[in-house]
FIMAR-586524 format. One record per residue (C-alpha): x, y, z. Coordinates in nm, 4 decimals, padded with zeros to 6 digits. Layout:
R        c1        c2        c3
R         X         Y         Z
...
//
This chain:
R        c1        c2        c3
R   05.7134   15.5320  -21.1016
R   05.7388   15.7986  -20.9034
R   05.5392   15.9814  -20.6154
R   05.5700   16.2761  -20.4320
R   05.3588   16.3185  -20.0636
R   05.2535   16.5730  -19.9281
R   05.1246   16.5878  -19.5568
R   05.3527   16.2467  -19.4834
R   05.2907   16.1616  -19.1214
R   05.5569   15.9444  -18.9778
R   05.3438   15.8321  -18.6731
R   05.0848   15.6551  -18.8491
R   05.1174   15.6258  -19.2225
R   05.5147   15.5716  -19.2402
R   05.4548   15.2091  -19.1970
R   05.2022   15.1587  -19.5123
R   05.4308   15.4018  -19.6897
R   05.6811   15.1904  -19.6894
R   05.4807   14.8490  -19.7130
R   05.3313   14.9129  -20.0245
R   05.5888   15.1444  -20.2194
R   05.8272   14.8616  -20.1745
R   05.5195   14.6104  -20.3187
R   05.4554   14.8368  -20.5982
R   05.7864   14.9514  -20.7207
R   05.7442   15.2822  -20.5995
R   05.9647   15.5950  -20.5566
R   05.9107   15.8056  -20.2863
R   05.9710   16.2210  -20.2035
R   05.7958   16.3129  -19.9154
R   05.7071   16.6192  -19.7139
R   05.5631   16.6397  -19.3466
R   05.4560   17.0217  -19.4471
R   05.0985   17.0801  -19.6437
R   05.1518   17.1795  -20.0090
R   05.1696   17.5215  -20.0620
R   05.3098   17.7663  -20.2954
R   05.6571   17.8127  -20.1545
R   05.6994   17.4172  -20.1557
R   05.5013   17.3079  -20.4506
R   05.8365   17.2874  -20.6091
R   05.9591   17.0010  -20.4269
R   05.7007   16.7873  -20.6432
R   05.9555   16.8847  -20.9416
R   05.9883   16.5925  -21.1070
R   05.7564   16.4155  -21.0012
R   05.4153   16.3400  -21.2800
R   05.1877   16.2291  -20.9463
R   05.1280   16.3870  -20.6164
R   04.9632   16.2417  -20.3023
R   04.7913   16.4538  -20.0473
R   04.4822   16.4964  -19.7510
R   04.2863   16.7374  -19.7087
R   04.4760   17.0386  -19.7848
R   04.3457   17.2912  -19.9988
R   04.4498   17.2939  -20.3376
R   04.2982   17.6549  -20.5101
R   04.3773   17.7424  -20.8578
R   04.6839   17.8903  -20.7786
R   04.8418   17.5899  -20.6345
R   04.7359   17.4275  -20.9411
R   04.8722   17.6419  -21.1687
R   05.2144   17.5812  -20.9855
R   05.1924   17.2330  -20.9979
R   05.1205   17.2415  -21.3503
R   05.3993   17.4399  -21.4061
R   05.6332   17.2061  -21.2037
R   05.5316   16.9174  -21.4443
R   05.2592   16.7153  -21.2294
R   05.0226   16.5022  -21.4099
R   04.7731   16.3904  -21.1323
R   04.7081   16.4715  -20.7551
R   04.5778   16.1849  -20.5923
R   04.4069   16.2947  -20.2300
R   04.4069   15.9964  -19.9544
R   04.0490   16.0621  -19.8525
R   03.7104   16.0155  -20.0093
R   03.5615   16.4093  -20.0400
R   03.7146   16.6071  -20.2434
R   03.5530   16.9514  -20.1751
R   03.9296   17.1032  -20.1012
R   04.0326   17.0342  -20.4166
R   03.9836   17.3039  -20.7308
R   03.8219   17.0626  -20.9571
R   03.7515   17.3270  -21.2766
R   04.1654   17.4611  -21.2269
R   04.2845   17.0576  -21.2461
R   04.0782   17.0569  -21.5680
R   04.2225   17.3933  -21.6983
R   04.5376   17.2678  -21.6283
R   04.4864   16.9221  -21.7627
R   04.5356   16.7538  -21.4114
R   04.3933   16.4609  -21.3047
R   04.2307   16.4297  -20.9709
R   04.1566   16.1118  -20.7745
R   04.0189   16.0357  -20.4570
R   04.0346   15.7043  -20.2320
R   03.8226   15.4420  -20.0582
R   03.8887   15.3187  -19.7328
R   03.6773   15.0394  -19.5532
R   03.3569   15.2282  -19.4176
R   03.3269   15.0799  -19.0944
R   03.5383   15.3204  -18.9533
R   03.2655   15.6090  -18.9843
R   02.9722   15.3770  -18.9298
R   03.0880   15.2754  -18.5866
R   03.2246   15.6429  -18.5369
R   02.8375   15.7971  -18.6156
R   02.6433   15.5180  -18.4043
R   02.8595   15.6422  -18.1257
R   02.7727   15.9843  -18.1714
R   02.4275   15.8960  -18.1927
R   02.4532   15.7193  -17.8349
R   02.6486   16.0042  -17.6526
R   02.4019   16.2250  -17.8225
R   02.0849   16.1329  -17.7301
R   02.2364   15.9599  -17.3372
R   02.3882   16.3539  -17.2389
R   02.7512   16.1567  -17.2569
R   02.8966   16.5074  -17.2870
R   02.8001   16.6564  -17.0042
R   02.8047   16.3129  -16.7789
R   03.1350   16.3073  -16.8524
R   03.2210   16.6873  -16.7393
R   03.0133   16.6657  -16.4020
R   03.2127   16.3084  -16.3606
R   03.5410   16.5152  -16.3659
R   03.4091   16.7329  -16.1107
R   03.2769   16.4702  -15.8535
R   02.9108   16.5854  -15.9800
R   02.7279   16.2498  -15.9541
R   02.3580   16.4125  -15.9458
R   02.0728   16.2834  -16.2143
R   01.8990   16.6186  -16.3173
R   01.9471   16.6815  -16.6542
R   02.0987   16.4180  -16.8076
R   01.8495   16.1666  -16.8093
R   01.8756   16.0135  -17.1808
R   01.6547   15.8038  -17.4301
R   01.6816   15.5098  -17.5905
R   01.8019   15.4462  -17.9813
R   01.5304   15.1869  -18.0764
R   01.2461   15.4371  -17.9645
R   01.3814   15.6775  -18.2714
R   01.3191   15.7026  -18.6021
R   01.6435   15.8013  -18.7553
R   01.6947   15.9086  -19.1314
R   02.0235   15.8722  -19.3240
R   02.1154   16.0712  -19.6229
R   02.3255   15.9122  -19.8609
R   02.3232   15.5468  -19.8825
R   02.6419   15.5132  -20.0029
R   02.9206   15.2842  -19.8787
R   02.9099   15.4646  -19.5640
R   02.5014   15.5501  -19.5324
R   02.4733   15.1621  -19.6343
R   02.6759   15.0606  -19.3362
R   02.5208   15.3031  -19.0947
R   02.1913   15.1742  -19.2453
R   02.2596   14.8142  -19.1803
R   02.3964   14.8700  -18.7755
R   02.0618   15.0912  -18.6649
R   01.8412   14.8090  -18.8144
R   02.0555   14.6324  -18.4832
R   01.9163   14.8738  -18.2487
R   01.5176   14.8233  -18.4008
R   01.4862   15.1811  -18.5373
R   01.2702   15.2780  -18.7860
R   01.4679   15.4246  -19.0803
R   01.4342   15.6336  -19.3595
R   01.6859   15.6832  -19.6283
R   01.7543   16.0013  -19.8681
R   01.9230   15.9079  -20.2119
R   01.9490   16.0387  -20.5768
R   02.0120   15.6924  -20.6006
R   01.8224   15.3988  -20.4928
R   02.0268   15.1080  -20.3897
R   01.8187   14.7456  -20.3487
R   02.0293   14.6849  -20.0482
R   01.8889   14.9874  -19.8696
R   01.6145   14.8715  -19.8648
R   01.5753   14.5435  -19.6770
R   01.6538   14.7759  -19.3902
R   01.4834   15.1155  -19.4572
R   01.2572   15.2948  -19.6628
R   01.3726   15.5968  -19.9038
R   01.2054   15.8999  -19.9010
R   01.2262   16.2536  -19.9785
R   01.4002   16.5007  -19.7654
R   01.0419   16.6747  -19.6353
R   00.9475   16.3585  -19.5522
R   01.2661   16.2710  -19.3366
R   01.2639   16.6028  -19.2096
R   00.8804   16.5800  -19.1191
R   00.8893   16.1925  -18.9489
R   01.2677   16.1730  -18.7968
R   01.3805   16.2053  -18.4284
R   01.7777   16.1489  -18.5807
R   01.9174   16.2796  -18.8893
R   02.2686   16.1996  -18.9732
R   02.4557   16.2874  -19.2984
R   02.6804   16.0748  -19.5352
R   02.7096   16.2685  -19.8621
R   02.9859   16.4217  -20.0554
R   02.9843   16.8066  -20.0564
R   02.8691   16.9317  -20.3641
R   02.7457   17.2093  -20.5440
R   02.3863   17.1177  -20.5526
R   02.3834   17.0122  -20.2134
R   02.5901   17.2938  -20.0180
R   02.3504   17.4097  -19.6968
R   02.1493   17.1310  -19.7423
R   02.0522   17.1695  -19.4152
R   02.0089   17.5497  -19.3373
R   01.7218   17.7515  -19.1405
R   01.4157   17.5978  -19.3967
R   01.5101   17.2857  -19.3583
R   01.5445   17.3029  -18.9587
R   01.2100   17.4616  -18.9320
R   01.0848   17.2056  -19.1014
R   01.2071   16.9203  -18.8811
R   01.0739   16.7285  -18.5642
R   01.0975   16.9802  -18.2701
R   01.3818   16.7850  -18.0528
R   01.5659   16.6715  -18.3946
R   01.8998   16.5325  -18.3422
R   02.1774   16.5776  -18.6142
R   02.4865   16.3937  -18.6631
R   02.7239   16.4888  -18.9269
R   03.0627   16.2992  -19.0041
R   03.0343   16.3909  -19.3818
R   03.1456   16.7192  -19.4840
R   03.1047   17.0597  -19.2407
R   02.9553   17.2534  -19.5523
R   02.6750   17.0135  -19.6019
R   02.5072   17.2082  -19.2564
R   02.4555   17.5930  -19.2443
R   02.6524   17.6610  -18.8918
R   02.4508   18.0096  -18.8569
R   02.0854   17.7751  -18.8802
R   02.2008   17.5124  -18.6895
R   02.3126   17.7547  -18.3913
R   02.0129   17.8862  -18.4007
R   01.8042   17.5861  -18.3522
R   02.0229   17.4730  -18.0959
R   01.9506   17.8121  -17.9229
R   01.5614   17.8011  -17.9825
R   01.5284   17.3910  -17.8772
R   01.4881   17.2535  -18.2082
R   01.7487   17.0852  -18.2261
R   01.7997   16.8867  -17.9108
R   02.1488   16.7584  -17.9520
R   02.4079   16.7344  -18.2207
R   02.6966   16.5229  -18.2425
R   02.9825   16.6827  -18.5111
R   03.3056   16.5255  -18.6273
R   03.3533   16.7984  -18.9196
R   03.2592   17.2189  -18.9140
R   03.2558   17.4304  -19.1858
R   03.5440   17.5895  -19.2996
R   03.8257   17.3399  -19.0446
R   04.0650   17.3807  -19.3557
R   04.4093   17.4150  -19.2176
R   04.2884   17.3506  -18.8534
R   04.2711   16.9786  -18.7373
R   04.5780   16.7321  -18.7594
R   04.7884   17.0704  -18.6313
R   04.8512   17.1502  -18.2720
R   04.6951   17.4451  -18.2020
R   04.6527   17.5038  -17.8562
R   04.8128   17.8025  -17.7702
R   04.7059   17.9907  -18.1028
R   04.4309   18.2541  -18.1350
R   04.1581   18.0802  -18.3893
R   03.9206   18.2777  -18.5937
R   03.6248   17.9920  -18.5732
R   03.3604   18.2118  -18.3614
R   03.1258   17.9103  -18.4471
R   03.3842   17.6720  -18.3260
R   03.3708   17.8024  -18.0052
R   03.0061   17.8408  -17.9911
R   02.9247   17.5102  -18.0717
R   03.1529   17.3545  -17.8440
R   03.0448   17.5752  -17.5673
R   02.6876   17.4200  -17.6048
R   02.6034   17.1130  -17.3407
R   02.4437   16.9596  -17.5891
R   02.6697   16.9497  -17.8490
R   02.9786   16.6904  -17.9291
R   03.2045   16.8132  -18.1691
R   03.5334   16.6481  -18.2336
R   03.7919   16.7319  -18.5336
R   03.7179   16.4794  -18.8078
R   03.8283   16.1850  -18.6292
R   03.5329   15.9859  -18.7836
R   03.7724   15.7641  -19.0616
R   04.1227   15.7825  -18.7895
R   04.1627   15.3563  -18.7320
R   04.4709   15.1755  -18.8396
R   04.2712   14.9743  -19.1319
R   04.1303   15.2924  -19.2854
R   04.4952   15.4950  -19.2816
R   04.6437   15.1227  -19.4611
R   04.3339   15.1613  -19.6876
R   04.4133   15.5652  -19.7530
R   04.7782   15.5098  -19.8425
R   04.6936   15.2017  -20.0698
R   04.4709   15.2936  -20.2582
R   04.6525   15.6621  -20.3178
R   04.9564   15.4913  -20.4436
R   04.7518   15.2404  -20.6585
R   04.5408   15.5395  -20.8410
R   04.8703   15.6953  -20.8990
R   04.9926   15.3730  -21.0706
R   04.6597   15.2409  -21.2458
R   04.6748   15.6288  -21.4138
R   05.0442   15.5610  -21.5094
R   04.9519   15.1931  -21.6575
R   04.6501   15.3204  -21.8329
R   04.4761   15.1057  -21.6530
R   04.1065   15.1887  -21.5280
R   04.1095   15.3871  -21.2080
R   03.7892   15.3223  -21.0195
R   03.8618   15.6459  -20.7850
R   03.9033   15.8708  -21.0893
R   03.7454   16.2396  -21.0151
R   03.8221   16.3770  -21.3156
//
């Protein structure tokens, strides 16, 4: 079979390219270059399409359909950037991956720690030869009670490492999950907002859950909150969670993803002009970490990413059952 991909990095995921479309039979066209609309017709030819988190909007779609491709397989888990209702009007399939989710969970306990220990701003006065203690005197992780919302793969492994550190823990779920709870106990979302020192998210973006944290829920939280967010950037309203950061509500926030990055991070962009007011804002903040979506970056997740792209593409072809099948 054959697969065409998109956003091909030769740095990092070259190597697992190669590794397992030599394993699986597979023929490769690749592209460094994000799909757009003047190269959506190198995927000519080719039924399945692998990409990452480039934005595919109806009109892409509509091209790809017309260039013959049967399925777009991203090599992440969200799948917010992708038009899901176009891929159906266009009779496209649409997968997503899994990748092993210790990568995140170690990624958000650290952002918990340089959170709530001023590691931010240690770290600038350190550059400077500014070795005073005013100011960045921190507290300690098993003195919080932290809630997690989503207990999925991710939440569940996030879950399990606070229960390390002695925390008390509540957990927000559609979906109760019996290994949740040896660890934590799940509540509702006033509840968790109401009770917890930490918040940190680990939920898909969707419809129903878009602003899920906006200026009701902040003023409904502990003053001194913390958030953490290395799920989706639209699952926080930036304009809310400025403003608590202005007014003290929010003491500290550590974010690996912003609304709206889309066609952003993995670039070089240092010498370009950005329009992401917010961007700047937050990062201007002492008390705020941000770094761009970094949380999933370690070698076995990109092995896991590239795997499990190629073997949707193939299990799809095969008529086999997909278990990352989106629609």
């Amino acid at each position: 079979m054959k697969v065409f991909v998109y956003n091909y990095r030769e740095f990092d995921e070259a190597e697992y390219f190669r590794k397992f479309s030599g394993e699986y039979g597979v023929e490769l066209g690749i592209s460094a270059d994000a799909p757009d609309l003047e190269n959506a017709c190198l995927a000519e030819g080719y039924e399945y399409v692998s990409i990452i988190t480039s934005k595919i909007d109806r009109d892409l779609m509509k091209k790809f359909h017309e260039y013959g491709v049967k399925m777009i397989s991203t090599r992440t888990i969200g799948y917010d950037h992708v038009d899901i209702e176009a891929a159906k009007e266009f009779g496209i399939h649409v997968s997503n991956v899994s990748y092993s989710p210790e990568c995140v969970a170690d990624y958000t306990v650290m952002l918990m720690l340089m959170s709530i220990r001023k590691m931010k701003r240690i770290m600038q006065r350190e550059e400077i030869n500014d070795f005073s203690l005013p100011g960045i005197q921190g507290r300690e992780l098993p003195n919080f009670t932290v809630g997690v919302l989503g207990t999925g793969r991710i939440g569940r492994a996030v879950i399990r490492d606070l229960s390390g550190f002695g925390c008390k823990i509540y957990a927000y779920d559609k979906y109760e999950n019996e290994e949740v709870k040896a660890h934590a106990q799940y509540a509702d979302l006033d509840t968790i907002y109401r009770e917890c020192d930490l918040i940190t998210l680990h939920m898909p973006l969707l419809e129903d859950n878009f602003h899920l944290i906006d200026s009701s829920a902040v003023a409904k939280m502990k003053d001194g909150v913390v958030i953490v967010n290395t799920a989706r950037g639209g699952l926080i309203d930036t304009k809310a969670l400025i403003e608590g950061i202005e007014s003290g509500k929010i003491s500290a926030a550590g974010l690996d993803v912003i609304e709206d990055e889309f066609g952003m991070y993995y670039y070089d962009r240092k010498s370009d002009v950005l329009s992401k007011r917010d961007l700047y804002i937050l990062r201007g903040f002492p008390n705020v970490i941000v770094t761009p979506h970094m949380a999933f970056y370690t070698d076995q997740a990109v092995s896991d990413m590239v795997k499990n792209s190629l073997l949707s593409c193939m299990y799809h072809a095969e008529g086999r059952e997909d278990p990352w099948t989106v629609v």
